[in-house]
Jmol script that loads the backbone (N, CA, C; Angstrom):
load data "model"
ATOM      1  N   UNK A   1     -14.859  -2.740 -12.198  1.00  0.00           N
ATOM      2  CA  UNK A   1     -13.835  -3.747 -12.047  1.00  0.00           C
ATOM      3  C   UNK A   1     -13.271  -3.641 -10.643  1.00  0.00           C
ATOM      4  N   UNK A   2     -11.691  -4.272 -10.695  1.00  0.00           N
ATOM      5  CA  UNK A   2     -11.538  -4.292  -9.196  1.00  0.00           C
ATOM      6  C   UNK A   2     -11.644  -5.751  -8.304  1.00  0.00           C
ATOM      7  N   UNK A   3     -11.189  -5.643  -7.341  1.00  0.00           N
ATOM      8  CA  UNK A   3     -11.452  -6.554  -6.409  1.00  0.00           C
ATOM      9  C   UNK A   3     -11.667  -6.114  -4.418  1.00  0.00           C
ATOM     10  N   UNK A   4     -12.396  -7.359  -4.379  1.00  0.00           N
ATOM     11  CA  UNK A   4     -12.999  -6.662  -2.811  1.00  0.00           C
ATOM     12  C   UNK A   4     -11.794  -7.185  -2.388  1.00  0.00           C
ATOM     13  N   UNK A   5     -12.213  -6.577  -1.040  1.00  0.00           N
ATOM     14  CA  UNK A   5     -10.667  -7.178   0.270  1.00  0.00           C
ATOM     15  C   UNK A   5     -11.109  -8.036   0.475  1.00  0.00           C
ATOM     16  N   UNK A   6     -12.221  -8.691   0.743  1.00  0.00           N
ATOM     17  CA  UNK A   6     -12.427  -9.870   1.087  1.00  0.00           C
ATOM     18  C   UNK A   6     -11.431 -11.001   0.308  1.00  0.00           C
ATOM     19  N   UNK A   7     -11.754 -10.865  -0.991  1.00  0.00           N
ATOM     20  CA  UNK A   7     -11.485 -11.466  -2.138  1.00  0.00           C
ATOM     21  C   UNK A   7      -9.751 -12.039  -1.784  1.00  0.00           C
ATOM     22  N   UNK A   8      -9.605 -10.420  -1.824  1.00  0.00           N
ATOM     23  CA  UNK A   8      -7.918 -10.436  -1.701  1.00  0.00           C
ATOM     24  C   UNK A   8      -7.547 -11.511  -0.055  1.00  0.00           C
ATOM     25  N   UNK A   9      -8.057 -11.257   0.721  1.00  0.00           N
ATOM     26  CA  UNK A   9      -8.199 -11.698   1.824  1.00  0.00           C
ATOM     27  C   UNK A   9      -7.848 -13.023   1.996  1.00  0.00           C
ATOM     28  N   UNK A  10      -8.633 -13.446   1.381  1.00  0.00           N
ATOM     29  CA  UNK A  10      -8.502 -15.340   1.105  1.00  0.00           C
ATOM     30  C   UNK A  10      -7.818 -15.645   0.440  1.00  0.00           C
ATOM     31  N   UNK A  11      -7.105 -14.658  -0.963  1.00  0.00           N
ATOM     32  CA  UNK A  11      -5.911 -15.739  -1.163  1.00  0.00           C
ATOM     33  C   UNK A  11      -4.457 -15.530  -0.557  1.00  0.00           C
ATOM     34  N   UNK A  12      -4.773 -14.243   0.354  1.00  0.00           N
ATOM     35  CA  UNK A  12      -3.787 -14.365   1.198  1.00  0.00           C
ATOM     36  C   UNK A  12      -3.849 -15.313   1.994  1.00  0.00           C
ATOM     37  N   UNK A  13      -5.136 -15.396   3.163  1.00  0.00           N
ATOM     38  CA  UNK A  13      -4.936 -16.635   3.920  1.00  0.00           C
ATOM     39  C   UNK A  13      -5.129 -17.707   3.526  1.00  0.00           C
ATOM     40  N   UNK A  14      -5.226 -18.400   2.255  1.00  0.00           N
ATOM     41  CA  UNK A  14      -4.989 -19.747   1.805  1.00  0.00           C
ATOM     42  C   UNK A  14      -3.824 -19.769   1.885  1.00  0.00           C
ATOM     43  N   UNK A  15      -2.609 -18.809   1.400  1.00  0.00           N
ATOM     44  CA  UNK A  15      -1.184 -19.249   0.911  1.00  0.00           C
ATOM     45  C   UNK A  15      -0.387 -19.481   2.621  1.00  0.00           C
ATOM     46  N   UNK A  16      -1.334 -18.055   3.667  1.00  0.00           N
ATOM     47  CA  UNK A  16      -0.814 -18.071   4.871  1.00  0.00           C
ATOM     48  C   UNK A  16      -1.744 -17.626   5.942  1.00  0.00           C
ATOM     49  N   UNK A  17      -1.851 -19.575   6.622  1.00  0.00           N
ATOM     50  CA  UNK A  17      -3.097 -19.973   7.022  1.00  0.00           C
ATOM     51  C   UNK A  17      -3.313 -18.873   8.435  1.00  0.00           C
ATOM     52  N   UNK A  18      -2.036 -18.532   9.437  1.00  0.00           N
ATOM     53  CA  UNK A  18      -1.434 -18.135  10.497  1.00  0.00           C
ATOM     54  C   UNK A  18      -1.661 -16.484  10.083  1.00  0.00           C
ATOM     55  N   UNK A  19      -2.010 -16.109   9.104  1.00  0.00           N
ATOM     56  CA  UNK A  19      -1.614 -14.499   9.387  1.00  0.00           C
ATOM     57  C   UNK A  19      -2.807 -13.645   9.608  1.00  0.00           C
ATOM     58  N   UNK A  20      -2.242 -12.618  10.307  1.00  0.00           N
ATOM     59  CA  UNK A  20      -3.363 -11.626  10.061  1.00  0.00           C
ATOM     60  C   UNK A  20      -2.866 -10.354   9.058  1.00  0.00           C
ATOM     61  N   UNK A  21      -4.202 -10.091   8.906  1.00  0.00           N
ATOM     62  CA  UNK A  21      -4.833  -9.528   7.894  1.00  0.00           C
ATOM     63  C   UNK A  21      -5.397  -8.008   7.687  1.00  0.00           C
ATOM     64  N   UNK A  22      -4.869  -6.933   7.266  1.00  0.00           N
ATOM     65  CA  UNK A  22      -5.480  -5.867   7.903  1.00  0.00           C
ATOM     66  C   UNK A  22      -5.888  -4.950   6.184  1.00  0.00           C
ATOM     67  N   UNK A  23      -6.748  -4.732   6.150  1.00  0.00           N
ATOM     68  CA  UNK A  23      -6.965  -4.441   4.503  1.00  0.00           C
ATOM     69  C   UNK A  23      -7.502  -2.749   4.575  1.00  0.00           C
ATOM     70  N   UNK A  24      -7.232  -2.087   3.610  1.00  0.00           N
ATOM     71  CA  UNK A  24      -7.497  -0.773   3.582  1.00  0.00           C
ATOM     72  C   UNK A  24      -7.947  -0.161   2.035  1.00  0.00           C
ATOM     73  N   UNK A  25      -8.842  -0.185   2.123  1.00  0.00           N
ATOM     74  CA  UNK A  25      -9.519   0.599   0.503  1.00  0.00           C
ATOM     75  C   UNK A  25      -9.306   1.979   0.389  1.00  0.00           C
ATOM     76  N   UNK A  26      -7.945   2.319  -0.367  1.00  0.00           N
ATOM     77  CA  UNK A  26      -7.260   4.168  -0.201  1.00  0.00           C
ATOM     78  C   UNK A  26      -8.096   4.945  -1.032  1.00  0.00           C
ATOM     79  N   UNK A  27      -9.204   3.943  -2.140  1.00  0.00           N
ATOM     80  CA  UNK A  27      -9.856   5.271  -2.616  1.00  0.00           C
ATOM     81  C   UNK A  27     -11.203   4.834  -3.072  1.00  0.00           C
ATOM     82  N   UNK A  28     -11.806   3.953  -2.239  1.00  0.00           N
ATOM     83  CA  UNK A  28     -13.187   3.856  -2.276  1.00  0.00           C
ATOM     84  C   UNK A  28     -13.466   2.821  -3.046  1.00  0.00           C
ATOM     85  N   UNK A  29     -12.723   2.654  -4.074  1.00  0.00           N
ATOM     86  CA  UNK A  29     -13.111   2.103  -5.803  1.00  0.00           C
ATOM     87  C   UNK A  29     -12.582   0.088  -5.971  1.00  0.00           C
ATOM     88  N   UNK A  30     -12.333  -0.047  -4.641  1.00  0.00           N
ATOM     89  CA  UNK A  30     -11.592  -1.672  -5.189  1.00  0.00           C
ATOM     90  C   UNK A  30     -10.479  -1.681  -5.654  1.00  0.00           C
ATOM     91  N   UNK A  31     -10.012  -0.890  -6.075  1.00  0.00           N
ATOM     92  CA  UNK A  31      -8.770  -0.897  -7.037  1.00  0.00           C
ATOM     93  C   UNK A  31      -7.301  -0.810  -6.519  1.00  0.00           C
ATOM     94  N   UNK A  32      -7.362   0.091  -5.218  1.00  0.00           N
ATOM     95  CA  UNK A  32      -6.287   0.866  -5.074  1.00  0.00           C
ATOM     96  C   UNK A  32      -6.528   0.101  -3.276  1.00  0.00           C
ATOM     97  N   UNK A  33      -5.737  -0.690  -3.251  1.00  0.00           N
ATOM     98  CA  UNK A  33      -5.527  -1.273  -1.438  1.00  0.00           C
ATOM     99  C   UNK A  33      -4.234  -0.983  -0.675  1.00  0.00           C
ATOM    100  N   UNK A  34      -4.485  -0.896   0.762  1.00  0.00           N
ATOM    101  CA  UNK A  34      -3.253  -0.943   1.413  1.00  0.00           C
ATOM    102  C   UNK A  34      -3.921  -2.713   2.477  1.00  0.00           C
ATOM    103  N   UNK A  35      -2.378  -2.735   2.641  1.00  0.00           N
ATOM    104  CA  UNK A  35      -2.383  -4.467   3.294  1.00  0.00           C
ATOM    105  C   UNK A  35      -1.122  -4.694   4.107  1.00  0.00           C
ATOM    106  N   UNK A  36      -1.418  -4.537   5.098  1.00  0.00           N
ATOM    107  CA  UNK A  36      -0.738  -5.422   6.383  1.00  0.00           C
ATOM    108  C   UNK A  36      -0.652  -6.886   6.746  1.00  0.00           C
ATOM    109  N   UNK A  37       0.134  -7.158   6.392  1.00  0.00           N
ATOM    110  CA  UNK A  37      -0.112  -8.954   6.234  1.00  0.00           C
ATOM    111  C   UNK A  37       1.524  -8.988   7.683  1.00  0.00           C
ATOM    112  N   UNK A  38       0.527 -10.143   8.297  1.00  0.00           N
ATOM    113  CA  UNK A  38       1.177 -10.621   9.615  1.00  0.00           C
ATOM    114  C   UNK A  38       1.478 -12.181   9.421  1.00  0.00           C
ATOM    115  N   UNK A  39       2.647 -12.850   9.443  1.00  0.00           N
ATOM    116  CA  UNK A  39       2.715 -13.864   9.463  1.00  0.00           C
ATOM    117  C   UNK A  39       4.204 -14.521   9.775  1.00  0.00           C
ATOM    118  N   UNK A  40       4.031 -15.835  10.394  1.00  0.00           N
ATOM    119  CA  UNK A  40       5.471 -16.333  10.711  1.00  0.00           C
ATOM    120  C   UNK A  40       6.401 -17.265   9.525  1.00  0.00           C
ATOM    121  N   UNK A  41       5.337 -16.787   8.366  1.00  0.00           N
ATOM    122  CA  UNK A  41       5.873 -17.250   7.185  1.00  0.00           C
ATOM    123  C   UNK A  41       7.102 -16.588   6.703  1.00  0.00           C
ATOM    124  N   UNK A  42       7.091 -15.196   7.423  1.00  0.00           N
ATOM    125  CA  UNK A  42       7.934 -14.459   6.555  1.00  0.00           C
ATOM    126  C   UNK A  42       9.567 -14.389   7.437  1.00  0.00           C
ATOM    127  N   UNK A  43       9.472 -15.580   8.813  1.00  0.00           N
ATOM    128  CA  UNK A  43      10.296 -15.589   9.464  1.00  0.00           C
ATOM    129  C   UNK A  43      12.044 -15.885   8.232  1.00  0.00           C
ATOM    130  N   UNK A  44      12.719 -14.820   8.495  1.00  0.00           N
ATOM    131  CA  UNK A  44      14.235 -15.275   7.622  1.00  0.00           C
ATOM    132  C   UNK A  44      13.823 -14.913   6.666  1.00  0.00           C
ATOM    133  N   UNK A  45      12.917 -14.101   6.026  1.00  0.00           N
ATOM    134  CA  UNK A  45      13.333 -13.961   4.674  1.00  0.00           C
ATOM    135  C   UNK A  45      13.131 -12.433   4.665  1.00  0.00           C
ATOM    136  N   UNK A  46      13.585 -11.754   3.824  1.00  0.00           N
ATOM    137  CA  UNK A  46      13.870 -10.441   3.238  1.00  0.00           C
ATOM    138  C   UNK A  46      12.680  -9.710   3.093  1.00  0.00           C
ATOM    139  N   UNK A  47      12.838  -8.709   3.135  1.00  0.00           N
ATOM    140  CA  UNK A  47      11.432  -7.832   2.286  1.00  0.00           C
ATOM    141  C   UNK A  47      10.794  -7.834   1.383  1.00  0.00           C
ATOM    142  N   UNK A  48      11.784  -8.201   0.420  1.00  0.00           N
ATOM    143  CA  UNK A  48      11.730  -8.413  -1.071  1.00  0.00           C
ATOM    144  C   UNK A  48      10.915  -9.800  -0.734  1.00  0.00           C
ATOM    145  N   UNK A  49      12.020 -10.607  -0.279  1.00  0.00           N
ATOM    146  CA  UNK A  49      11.069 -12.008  -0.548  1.00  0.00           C
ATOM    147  C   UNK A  49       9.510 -11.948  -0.013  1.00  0.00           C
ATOM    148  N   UNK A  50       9.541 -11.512   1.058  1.00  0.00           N
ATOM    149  CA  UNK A  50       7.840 -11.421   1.709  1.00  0.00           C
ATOM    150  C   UNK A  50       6.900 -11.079   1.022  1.00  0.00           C
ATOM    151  N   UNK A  51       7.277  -9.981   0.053  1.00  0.00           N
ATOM    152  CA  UNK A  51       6.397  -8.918  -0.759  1.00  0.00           C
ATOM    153  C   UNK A  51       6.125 -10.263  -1.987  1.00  0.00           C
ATOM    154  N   UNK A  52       7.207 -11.030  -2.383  1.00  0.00           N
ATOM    155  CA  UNK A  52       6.881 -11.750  -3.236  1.00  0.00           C
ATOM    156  C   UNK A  52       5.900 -12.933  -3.533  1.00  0.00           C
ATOM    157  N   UNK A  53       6.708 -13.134  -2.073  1.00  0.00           N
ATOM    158  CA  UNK A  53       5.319 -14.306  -1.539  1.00  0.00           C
ATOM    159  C   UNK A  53       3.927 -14.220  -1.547  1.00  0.00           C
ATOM    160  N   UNK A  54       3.867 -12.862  -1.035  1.00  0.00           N
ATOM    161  CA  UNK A  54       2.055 -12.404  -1.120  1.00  0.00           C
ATOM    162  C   UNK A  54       1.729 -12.291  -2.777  1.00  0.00           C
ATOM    163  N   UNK A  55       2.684 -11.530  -3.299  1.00  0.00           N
ATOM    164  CA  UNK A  55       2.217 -11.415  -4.752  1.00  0.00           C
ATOM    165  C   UNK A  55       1.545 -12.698  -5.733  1.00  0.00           C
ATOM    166  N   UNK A  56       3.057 -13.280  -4.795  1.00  0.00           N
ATOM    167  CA  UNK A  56       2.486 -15.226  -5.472  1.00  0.00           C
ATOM    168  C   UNK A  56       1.364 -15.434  -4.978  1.00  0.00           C
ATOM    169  N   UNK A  57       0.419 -15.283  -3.716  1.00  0.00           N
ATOM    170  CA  UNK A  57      -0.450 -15.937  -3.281  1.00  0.00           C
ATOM    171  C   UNK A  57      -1.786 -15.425  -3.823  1.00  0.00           C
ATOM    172  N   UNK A  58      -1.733 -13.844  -4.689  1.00  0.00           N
ATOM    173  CA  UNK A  58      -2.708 -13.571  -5.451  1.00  0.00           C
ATOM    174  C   UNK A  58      -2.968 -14.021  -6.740  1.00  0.00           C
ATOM    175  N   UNK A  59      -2.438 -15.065  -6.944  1.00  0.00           N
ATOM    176  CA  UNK A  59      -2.320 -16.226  -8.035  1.00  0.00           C
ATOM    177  C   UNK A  59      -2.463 -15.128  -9.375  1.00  0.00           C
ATOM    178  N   UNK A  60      -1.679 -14.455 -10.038  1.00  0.00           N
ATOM    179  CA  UNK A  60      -1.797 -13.206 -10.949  1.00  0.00           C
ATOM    180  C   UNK A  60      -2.790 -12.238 -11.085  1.00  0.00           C
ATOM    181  N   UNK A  61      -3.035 -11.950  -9.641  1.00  0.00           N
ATOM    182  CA  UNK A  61      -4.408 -11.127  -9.827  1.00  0.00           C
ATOM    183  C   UNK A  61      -3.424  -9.408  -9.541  1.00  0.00           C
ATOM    184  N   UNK A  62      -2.275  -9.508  -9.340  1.00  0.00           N
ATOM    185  CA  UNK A  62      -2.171  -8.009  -9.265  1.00  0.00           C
ATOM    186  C   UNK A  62      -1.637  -7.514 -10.776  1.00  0.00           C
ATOM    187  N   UNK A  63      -1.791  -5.969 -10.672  1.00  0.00           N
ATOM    188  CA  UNK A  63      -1.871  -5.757 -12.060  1.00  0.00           C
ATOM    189  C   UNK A  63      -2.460  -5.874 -12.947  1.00  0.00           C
ATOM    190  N   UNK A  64      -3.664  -6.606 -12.100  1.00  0.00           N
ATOM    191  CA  UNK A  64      -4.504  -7.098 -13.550  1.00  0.00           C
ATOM    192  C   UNK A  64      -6.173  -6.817 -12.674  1.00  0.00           C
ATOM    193  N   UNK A  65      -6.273  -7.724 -12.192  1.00  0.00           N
ATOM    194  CA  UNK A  65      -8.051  -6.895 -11.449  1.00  0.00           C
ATOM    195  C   UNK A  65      -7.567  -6.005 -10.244  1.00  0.00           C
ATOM    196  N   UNK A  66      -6.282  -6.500 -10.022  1.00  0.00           N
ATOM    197  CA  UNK A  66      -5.897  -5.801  -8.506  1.00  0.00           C
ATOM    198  C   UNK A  66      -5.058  -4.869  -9.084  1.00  0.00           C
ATOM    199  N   UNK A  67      -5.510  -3.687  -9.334  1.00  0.00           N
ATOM    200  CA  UNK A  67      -4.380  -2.341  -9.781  1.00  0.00           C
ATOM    201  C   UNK A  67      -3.389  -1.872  -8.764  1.00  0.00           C
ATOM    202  N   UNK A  68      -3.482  -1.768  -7.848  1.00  0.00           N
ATOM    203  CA  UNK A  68      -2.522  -0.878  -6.906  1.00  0.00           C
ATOM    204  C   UNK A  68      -2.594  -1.997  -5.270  1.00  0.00           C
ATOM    205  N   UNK A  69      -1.454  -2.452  -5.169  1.00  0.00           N
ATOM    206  CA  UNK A  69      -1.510  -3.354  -3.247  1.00  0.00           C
ATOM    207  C   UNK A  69      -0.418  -2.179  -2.527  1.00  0.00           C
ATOM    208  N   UNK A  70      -0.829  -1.518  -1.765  1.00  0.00           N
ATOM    209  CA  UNK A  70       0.683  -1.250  -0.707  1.00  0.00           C
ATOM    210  C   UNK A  70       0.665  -1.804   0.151  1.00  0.00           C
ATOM    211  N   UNK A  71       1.985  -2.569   0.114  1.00  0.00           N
ATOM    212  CA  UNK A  71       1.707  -3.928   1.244  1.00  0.00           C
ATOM    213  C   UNK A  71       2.810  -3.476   2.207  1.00  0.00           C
ATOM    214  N   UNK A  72       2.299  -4.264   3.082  1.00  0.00           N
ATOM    215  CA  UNK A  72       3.170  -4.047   4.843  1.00  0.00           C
ATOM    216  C   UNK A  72       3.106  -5.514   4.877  1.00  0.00           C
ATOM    217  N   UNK A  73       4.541  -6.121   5.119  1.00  0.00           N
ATOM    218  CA  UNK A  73       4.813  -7.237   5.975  1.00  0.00           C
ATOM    219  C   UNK A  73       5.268  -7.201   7.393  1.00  0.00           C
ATOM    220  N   UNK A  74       4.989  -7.515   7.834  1.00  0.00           N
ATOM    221  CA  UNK A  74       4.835  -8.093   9.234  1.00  0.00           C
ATOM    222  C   UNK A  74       5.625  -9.822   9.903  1.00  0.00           C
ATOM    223  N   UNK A  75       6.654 -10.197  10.338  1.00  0.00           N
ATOM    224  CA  UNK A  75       7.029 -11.069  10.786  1.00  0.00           C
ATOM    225  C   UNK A  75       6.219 -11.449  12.323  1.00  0.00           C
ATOM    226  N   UNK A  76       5.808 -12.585  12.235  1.00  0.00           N
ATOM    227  CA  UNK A  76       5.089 -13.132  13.643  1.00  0.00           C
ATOM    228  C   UNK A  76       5.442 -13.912  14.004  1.00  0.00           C
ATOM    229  N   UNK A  77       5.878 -13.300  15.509  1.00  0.00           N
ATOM    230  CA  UNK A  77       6.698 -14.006  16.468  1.00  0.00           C
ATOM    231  C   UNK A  77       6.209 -15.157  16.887  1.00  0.00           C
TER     232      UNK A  77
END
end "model"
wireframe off; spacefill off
backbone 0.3
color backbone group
């Protein structure tokens, strides 16, 4: 099971066409990612909100094929 970064990749940049993207597989297996997401989407809004936004843009895939995201937001200037 699991999901590739790729995967994850695109529905990040569908939701946010402008960002970059930096993906990290912490234990080999698909399961467990770290993610740097860069974007001027997240201009004015909170941490909380940013983190949410991405969550939304994995259209319910975390928690469920996507076990573990540690995400990094990034505001772009």
């Amino acid at each position: 099971m699991g999901m590739k970064g790729t995967e994850i990749e695109k529905f990040i940049r569908d939701a946010f066409p402008d960002a970059q993207i930096e993906m990290k597989d912490m234990a080999g297996d698909d399961n467990h990612w770290a993610a740097t997401v860069t974007s001027s989407a997240f201009k004015g809004k909170s941490r909380v909100a940013q983190h949410q936004m991405v969550y939304a843009a994995l259209k319910g895939n975390m928690g469920g094929v996507l076990h573990a995201l540690q995400l990094t937001t990034v505001v772009k200037d």
